[in-house]
Phi, psi and omega in degrees: 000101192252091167275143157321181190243311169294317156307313157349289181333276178320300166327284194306322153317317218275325166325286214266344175257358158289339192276340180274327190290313174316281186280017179286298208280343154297292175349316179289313193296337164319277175307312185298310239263285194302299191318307138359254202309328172280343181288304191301348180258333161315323195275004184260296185310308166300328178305323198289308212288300157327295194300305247247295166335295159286333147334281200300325185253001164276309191306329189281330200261355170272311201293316188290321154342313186252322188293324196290281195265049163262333184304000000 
């Protein structure tokens, strides 16, 4: 194979930047992935915060209810 030495070159770039663009975009897929999941247990924690809420003010307008009609 007798090819110049720069072409040589260009392969190998044409290589080391595909091997890069590849462990770039796990990286991303990585980060997006943790970032995802911490978003998504925030919005659980608010539904749960929610929920525990709503509870606590159904439980308050019902006890004054029942306090009324014993009377």
């Amino acid at each position: 194979m007798d090819m110049p030495i720069w072409i040589w070159f260009v392969f190998i770039g044409i290589i080391v930047s595909a091997v890069m663009s590849i462990w770039t975009a796990r990286q991303e897929r990585l980060i997006d992935d943790a970032w995802i999941e911490k978003e998504g247990q925030k919005y659980i924690d608010r539904m749960e915060e929610e929920r525990e809420r709503r509870k606590k003010d159904i439980n308050q307008e019902h006890s004054p209810n029942d306090e009324k009609s014993d009377r």
